[in-house]
C-alpha positions in Angstrom: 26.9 -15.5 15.6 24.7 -12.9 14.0 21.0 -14.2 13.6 18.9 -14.9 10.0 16.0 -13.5 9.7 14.0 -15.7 7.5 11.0 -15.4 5.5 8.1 -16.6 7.7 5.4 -19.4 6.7 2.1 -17.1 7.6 -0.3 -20.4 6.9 -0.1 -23.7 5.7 0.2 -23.4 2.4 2.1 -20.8 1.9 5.2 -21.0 -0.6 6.3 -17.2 -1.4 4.9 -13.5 -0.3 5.8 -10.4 -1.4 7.7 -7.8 1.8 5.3 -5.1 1.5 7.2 -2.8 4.0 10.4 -2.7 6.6 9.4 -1.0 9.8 12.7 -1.1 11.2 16.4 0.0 9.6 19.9 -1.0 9.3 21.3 -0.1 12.9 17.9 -0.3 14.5 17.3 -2.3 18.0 15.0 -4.5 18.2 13.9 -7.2 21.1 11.7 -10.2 20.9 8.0 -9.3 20.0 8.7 -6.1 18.0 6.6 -6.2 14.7 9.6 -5.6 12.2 7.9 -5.8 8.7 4.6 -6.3 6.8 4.4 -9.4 4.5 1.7 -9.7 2.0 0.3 -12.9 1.0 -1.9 -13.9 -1.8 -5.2 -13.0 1.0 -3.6 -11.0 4.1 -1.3 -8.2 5.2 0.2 -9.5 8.1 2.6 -8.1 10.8 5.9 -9.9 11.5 7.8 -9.9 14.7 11.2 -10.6 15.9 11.9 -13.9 17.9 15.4 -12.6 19.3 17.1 -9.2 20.6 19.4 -7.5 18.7 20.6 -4.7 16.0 19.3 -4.8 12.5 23.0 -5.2 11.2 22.1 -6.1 6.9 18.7 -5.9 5.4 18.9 -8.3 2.5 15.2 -8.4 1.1 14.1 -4.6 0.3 10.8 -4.0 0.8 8.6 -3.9 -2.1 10.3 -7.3 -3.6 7.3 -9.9 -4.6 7.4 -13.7 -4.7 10.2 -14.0 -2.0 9.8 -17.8 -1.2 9.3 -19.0 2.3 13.0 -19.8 4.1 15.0 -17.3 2.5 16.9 -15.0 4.4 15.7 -11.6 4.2 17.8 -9.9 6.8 20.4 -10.0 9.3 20.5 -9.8 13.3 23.4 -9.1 15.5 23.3 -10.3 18.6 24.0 -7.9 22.3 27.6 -7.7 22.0 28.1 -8.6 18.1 30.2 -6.2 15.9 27.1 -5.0 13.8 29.0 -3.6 10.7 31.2 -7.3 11.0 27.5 -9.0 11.3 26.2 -7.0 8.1 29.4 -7.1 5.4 29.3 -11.0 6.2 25.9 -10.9 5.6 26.2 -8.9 2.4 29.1 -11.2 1.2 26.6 -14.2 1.5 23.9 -14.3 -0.7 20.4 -15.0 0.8 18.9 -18.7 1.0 18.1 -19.6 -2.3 15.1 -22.2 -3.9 17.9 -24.5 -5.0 17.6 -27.1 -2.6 13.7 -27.7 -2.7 13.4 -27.6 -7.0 17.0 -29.0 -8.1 16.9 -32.3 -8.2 20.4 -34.3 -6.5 23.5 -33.8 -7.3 23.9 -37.4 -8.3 21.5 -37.0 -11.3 24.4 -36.3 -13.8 26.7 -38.4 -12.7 30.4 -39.2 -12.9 32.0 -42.3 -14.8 32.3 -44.5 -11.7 35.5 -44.8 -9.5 36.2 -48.1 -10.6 40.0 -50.1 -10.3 41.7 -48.7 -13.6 42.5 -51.7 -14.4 39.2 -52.8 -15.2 38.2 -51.7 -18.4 35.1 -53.9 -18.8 33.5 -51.3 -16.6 34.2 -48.0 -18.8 31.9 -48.5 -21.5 28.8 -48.6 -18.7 30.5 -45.4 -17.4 30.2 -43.8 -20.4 26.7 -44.2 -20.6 24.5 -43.3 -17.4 21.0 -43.7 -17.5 19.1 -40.4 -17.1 19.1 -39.8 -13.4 15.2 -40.8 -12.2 15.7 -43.5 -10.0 12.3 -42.8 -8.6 9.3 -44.3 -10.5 8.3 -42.4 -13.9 4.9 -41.3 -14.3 3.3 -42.6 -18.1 1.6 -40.3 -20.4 -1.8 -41.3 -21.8 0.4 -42.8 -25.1 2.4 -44.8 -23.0 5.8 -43.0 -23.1 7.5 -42.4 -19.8 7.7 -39.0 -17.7 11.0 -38.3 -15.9 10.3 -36.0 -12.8 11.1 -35.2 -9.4 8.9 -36.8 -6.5 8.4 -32.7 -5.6 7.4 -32.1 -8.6 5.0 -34.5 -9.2 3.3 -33.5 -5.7 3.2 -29.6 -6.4 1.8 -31.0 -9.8 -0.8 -32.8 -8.2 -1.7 -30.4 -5.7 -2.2 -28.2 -8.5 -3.8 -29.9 -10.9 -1.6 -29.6 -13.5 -1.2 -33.0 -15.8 2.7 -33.8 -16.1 2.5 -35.0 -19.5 2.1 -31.2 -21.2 5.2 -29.7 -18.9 8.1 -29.0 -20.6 10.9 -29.9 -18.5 14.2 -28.0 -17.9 16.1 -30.7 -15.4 18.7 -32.9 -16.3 17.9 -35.3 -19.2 14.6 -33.5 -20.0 13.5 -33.9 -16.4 10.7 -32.5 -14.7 11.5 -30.6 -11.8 9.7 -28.2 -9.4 10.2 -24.7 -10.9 8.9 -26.4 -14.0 5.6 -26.7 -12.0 5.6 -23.4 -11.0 6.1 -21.8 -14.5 3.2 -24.0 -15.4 1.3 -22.4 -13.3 1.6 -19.2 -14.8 0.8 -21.0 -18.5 4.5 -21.2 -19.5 6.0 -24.2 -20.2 3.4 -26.1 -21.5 2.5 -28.1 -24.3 0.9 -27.4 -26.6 -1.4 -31.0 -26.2 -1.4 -33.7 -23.5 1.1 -36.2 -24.1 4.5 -36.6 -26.0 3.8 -36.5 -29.7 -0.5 -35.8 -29.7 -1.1 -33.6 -31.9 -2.2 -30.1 -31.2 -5.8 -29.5 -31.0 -7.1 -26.6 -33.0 -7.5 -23.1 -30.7 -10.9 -23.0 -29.7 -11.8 -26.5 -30.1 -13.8 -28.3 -27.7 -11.4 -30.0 -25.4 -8.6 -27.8 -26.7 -5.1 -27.3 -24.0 -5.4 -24.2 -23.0 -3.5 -21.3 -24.9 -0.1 -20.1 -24.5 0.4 -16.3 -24.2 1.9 -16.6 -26.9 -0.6 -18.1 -28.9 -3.0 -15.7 -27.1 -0.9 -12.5 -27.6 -0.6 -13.2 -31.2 -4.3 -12.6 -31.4 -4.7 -9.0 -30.6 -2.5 -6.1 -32.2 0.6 -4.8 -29.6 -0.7 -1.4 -28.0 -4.2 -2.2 -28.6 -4.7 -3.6 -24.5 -2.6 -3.4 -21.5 -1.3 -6.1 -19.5 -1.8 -5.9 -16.0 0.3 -8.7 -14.1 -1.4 -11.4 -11.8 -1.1 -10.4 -8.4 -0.4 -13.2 -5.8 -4.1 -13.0 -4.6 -5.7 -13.4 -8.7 -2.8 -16.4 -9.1 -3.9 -18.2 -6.0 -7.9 -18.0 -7.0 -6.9 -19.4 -10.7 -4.9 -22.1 -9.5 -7.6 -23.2 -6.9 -10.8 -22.9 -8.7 -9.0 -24.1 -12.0 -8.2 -27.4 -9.7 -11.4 -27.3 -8.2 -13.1 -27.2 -11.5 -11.4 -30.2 -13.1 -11.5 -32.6 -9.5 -14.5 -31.8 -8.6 -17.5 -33.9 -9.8 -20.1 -31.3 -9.1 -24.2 -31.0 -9.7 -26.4 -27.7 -9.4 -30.0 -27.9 -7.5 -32.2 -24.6 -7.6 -35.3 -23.7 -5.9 -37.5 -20.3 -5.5 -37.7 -19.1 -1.9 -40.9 -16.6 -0.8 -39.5 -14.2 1.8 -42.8 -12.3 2.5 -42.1 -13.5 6.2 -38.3 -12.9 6.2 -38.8 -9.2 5.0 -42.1 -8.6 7.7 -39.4 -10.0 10.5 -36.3 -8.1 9.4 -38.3 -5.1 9.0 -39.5 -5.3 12.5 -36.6 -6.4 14.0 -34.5 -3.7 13.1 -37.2 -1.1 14.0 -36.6 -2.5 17.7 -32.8 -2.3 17.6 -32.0 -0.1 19.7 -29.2 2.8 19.8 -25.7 3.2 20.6 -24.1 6.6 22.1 -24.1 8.1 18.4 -28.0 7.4 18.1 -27.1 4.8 16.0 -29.0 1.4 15.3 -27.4 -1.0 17.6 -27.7 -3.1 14.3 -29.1 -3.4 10.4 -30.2 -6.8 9.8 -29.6 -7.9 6.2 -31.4 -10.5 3.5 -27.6 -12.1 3.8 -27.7 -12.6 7.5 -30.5 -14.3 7.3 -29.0 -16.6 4.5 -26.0 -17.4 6.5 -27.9 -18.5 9.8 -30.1 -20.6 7.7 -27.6 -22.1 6.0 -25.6 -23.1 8.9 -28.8 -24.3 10.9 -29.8 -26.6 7.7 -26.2 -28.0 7.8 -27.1 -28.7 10.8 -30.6 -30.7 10.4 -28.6 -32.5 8.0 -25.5 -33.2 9.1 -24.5 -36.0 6.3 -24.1 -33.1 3.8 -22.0 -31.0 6.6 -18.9 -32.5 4.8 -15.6 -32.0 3.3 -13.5 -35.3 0.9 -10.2 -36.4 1.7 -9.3 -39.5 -0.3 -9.1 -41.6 2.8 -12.3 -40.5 4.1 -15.0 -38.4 4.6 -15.1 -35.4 7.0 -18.2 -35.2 8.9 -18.2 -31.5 10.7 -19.6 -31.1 14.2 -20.2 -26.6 13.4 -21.3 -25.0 10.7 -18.3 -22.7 9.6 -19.7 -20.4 7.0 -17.6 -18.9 4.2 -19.3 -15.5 2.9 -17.6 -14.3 -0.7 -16.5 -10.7 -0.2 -15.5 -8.9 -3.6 -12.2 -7.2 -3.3 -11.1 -4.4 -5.8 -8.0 -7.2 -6.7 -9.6 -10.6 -6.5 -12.1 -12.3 -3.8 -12.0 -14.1 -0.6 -14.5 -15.8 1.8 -14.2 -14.9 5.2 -15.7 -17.4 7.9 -18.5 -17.2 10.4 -17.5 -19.6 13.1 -20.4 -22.4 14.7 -22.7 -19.6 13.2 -25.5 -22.3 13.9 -25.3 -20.7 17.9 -24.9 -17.0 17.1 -27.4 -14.4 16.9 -29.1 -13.0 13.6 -27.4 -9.9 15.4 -24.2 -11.7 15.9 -23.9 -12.3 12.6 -24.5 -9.5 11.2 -21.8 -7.5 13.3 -19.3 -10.1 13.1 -19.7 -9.6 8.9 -19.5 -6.4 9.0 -16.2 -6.7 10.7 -14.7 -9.3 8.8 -15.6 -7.7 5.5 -14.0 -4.3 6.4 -10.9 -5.8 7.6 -11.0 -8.1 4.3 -11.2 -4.8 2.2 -7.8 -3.9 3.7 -6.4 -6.9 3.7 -6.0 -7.2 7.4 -7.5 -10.7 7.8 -5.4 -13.5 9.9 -5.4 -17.0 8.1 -7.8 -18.9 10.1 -10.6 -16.3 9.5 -10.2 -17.0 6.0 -9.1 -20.5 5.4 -11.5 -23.9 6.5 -15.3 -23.7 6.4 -17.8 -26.2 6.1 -19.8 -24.7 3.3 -19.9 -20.7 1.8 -23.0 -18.5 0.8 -22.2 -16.4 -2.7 -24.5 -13.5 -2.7 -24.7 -11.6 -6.0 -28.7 -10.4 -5.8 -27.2 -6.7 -4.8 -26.1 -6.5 -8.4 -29.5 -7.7 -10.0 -28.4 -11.2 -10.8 -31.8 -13.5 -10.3 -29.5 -16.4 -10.2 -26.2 -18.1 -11.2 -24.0 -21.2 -10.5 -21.1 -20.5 -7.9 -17.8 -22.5 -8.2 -16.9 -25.0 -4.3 -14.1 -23.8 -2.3 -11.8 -26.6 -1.2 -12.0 -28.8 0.9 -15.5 -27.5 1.1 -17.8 -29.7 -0.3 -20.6 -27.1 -1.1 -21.2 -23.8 -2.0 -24.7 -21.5 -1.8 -25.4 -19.3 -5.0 -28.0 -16.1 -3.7 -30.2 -14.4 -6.6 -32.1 -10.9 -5.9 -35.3 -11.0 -4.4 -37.5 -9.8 -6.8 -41.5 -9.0 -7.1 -43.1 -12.5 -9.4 -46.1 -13.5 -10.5 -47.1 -16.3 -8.2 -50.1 -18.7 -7.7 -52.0 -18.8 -4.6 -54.8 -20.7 -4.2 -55.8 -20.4 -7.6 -55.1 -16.8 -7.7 -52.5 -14.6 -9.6 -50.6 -12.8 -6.4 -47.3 -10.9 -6.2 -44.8 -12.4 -4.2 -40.9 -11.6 -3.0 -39.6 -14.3 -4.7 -35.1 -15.5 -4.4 -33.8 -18.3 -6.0 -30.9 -20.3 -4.7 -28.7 -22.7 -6.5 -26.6 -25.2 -4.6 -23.3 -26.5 -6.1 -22.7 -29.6 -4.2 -19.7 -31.9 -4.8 -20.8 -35.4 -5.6 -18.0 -37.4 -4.4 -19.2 -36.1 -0.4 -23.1 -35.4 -1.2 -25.4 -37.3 -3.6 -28.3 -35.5 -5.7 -31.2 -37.0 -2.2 -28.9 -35.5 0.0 -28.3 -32.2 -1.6 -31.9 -31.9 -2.1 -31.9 -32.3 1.5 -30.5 -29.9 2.4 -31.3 -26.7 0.1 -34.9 -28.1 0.9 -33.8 -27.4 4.5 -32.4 -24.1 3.7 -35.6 -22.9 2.1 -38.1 -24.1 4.8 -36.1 -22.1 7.1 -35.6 -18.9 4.9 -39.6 -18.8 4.7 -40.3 -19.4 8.3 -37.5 -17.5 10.0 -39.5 -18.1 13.5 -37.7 -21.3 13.5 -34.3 -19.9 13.0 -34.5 -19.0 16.5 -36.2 -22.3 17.7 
């Protein structure tokens, strides 16, 4: 029997990618471990490979084709000793694996009069009338009035945040069902205010649904901007941070750190480096590898704030993974310095470097991107003193990094210059309380400005 190649599942969460490029063709040979195609997700370019020998008999999926969902087929194998061109017209006959049987709702939702006796005829008039098909609990909007949906919709609605009441739905009987969640997710679909019958809020208000692009559209003359569709990767950081935003109880401390000492030990720690066959500096010590081996060390020294919520319990971290935001030309992602509580200022630093150049081109495998304990946002190379940086879930805090800049300090009753950061820590409130928080960015700045004990 030929063989399906399916649409692979490249991390958890995971629903659709786009098949970036085929690097085999119709009538090629292939054998178990060949890479066979490049699938781009919302944060990677990864490498697929075949799991069976064969020929390449029908190529389904062209490459190029975004938002193909996980499970479909995307193209054909024949087995040794298949007919190949049989293999490929029965493949091209059948169309590929559709969503249908994840977002439609059962058949039994629009039901037939029942196959009751005919001669009972005090059963037709409750044949004639089914009840819409939600046999599953309904969800209530804030006014009370029920909200038919499936139970996958109401998870993916959950999971991202989205409040069922303001989705339009397209399923039997009005019902909610899952490719209603995922046009909500692009803004479509929705209401224009929470709730069946609540009247719109004025655009712009305070507490206002958010627009429709319509409504936004409608605001700016047609040829006066260009739109420039979401990518998988922009989609991904709305949904999340828009989730994060509205789940996420979350508080802001801020303190002023003095790195006379850090910037009289980097500078003489990378004058000792030593050189590599190019004459090279084995390495270049930066302000941010310092921030990221303090900040895993103070997770460290307080361990009650090294956390992440579930809502059965919370997740008390052994290492100190550490998320560092890289900016990408088409979004942003936080690649992860593993237990970087034991590694080298040196280790660090290398290991960054790496990460961040392979994050550039997209080249990054899932669990070097996906986890963490807790992130450090740097945005002092662009001049910003300081600023308030949004938690990555399941993270439960998040490191905001100012410039370091030359202030006007006081020093025993004297007016001094000092190399002067500030730091603000987001910190989710349901995992860490304001004490605790102060904790630990109290921590953090102890060991930013005596970086002797970073390696203590």
């Amino acid at each position: 029997m030929p063989i399906n190649i399916l649409m692979p599942a490249l991390s958890p969460t995971m629903e659709k990618g786009n098949l970036s490029k085929w690097l085999k063709k119709e009538g090629d040979k292939v054998k178990s471990g060949d890479v066979i195609a490049e699938i781009e997700t919302d944060k990677a370019t990864m490498e697929v490979e075949a799991v069976d020998e064969g020929t390449i008999a029908k190529i389904l999926v062209p490459e190029g084709t975004q938002d193909v969902p996980v499970n479909n087929v995307i193209a054909v194998l024949a087995g040794d000793g298949e007919d190949v061109k049989a293999a490929g017209t029965g493949a091209a006959s059948a169309p590929a694996k559709s969503e249908a049987p994840k977002t439609e709702a059962p058949k039994a939702e629009a039901p037939k009069p029942a196959a009751a006796p005919a001669p009972a005829p005090a059963a037709a008039p409750a044949a004639k009338a089914p009840a819409p098909a939600a046999p599953q609990a309904a969800p209530a909007a804030s006014n009370g009035t029920r909200i038919f949906s499936s139970p996958l919709a109401r998870r993916l609605a959950k999971e991202a945040g989205i409040d069922l009441s303001r989705v339009t739905g397209t399923g039997p009987h009005g019902r909610v069902v899952a490719r209603d969640i995922d046009q909500a997710k692009s803004g479509k679909g929705l209401k224009s205010a929470a709730g069946a019958g609540a009247p719109a809020a004025a655009a712009g208000a305070v507490g206002a649904p958010a627009m429709s692009d319509q409504q936004i559209l409608g605001l700016y003359t047609e040829g006066d901007y260009e739109s420039v569709p979401h990518d998988s990767m922009r989609r991904t950081i709305a949904q999340r941070l828009t989730a994060a935003t509205n789940s996420m109880p979350t508080f802001y401390l801020t303190v002023d750190c003095d790195l006379g000492k850090l910037n009289a030990a980097r500078e003489e720690i990378n004058a000792a480096a030593g050189k590599n066959a190019d004459g090279k500096p084995l390495y270049k010590l930066s302000v941010n590898d310092f921030v990221i081996k303090a900040m895993a060390i103070a997770l460290q020294k307080i361990p009650e704030a090294n956390v992440s919520w579930t809502e059965a319990a919370i997740l008390r971290h052994k290492h100190s993974d550490i998320g560092v935001a890289v900016a990408l030309p088409f979004g942003l992602i936080t690649p992860i310095i593993r237990q970087a509580e034991l590694k080298t200022l040196s280790a660090i630093s290398g290991e960054m470097k790496d990460l961040a150049a392979r994050a550039k081109a997209k080249k990054l495998k899932p669990n070097e991107y996906q986890g963490g304990t807790s992130s450090v946002s740097n945005l002092g190379m662009y001049g910003i003193k300081d600023f308030t940086a949004v938690i990555n879930p399941p993270q439960s805090s998040i490191l905001a990094v100012g410039t370091s800049e030359d202030r006007a300090v006081v020093r025993n009753g004297q007016i001094v210059a000092a190399s002067m950061m500030s730091v603000t820590l987001s910190c989710d409130h349901r995992a860490i309380d304001g004490a605790l928080g102060a904790e630990l960015i109290t921590a953090f700045k102890k060991l930013i400005e005596n970086p002797v004990m970073m390696v203590v």
